[in-house]
C-alpha positions as CSV (number, residue, x, y, z in Angstrom):
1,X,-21.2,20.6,-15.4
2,X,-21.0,22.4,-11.9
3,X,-17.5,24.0,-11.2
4,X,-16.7,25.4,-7.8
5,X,-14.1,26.7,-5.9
6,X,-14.8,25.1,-2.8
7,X,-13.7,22.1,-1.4
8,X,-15.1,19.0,-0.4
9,X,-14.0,16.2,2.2
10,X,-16.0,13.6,1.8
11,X,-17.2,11.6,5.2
12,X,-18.0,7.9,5.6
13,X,-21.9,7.0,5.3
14,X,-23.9,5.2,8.0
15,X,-22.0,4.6,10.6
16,X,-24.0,2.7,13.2
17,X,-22.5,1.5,17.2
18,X,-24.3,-1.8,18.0
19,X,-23.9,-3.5,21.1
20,X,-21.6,-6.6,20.5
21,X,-23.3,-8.9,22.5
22,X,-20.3,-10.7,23.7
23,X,-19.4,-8.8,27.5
24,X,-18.5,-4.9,26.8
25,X,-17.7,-5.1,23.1
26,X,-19.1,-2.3,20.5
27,X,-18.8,-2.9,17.0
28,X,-18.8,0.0,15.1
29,X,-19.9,-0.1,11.1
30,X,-20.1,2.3,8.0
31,X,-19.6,2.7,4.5
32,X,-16.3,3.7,3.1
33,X,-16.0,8.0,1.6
34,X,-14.7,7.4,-1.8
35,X,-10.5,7.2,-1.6
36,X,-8.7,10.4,-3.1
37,X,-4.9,10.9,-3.1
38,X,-5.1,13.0,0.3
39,X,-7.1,10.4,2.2
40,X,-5.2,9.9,5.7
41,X,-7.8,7.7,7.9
42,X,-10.4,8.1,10.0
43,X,-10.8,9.5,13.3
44,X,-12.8,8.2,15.9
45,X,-14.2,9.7,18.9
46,X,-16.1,8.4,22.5
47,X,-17.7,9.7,25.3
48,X,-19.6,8.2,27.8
49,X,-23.5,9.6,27.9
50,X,-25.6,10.7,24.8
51,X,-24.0,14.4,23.6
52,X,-21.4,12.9,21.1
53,X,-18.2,15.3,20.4
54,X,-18.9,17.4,17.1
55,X,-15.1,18.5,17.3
56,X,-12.3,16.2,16.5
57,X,-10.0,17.5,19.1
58,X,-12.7,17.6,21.9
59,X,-10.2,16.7,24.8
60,X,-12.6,15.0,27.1
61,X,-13.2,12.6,24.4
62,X,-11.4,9.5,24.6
63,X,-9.9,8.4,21.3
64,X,-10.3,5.2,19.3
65,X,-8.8,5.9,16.3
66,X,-6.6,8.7,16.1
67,X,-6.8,9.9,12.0
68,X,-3.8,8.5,11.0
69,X,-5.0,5.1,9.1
70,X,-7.9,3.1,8.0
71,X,-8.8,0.1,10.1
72,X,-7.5,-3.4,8.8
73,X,-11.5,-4.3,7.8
74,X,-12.8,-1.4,5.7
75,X,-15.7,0.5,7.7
76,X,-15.1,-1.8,10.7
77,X,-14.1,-1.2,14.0
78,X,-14.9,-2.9,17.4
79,X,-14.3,-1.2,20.8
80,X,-14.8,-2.3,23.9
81,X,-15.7,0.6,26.3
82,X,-17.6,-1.2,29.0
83,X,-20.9,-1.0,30.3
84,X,-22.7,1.9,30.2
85,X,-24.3,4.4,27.0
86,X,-21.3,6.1,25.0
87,X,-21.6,8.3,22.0
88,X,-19.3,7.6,19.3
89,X,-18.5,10.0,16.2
90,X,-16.2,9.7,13.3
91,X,-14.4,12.1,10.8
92,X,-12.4,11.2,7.7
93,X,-9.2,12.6,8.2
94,X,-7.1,14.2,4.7
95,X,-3.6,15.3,4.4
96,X,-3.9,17.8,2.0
97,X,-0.9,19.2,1.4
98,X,1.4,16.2,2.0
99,X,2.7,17.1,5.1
100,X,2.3,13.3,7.0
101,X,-0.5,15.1,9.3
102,X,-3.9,15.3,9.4
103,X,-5.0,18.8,7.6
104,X,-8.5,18.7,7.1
105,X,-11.4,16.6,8.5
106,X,-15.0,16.0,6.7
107,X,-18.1,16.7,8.0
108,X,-18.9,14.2,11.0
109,X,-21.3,11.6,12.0
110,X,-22.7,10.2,15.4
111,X,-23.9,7.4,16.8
112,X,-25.5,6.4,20.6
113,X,-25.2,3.0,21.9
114,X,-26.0,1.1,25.2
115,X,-23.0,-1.7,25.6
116,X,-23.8,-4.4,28.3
């Protein structure tokens, strides 16, 4: 068995942005980090262009989903943004401590998408 001291947040797995194909929707899809007793949500991130954020508290990122829950659908969320190429990247958000706030964030992933 491997024993460590450090610690590990785990973050979601494949998240994809597909245009929607109905007028400036973009559905946004991934698989689900495993659920601990300190999972909070997931936070959700947009800009417009192709450099996602890589921090979640990049203020000229617009926010979709600010950390604080999991959407209704597990590993579903649709946005609409508006025409254009956005960049969208997500952190699973943990409350470590039980404080009510968000505390620690896992590693991130991106994903570029061209809504019409």
């Amino acid at each position: 068995a491997l024993a460590t001291a450090d610690r590990f947040y785990h973050p979601v797995m494949g998240f994809v942005a597909t245009d929607n194909a109905a007028s400036t929707f973009c559905d946004l899809n991934w698989t689900s980090a495993p659920m601990r007793f300190d999972s909070r949500g997931v936070r959700i991130l947009r800009k417009s262009g192709s450099s996602p954020a890589t921090n979640p508290n990049d203020l000229s990122a617009h926010v979709v989903a600010d950390g604080s829950a999991f959407p209704g659908v597990a590993g579903y969320w649709r946005d609409r943004p508006g025409t254009g190429t956005y960049s969208y990247t997500i952190w699973v958000t943990y409350d470590e401590f039980g404080s009510g706030t968000t505390e620690r964030y896992s590693g991130y992933l991106t994903s570029t998408v061209t809504v019409t």
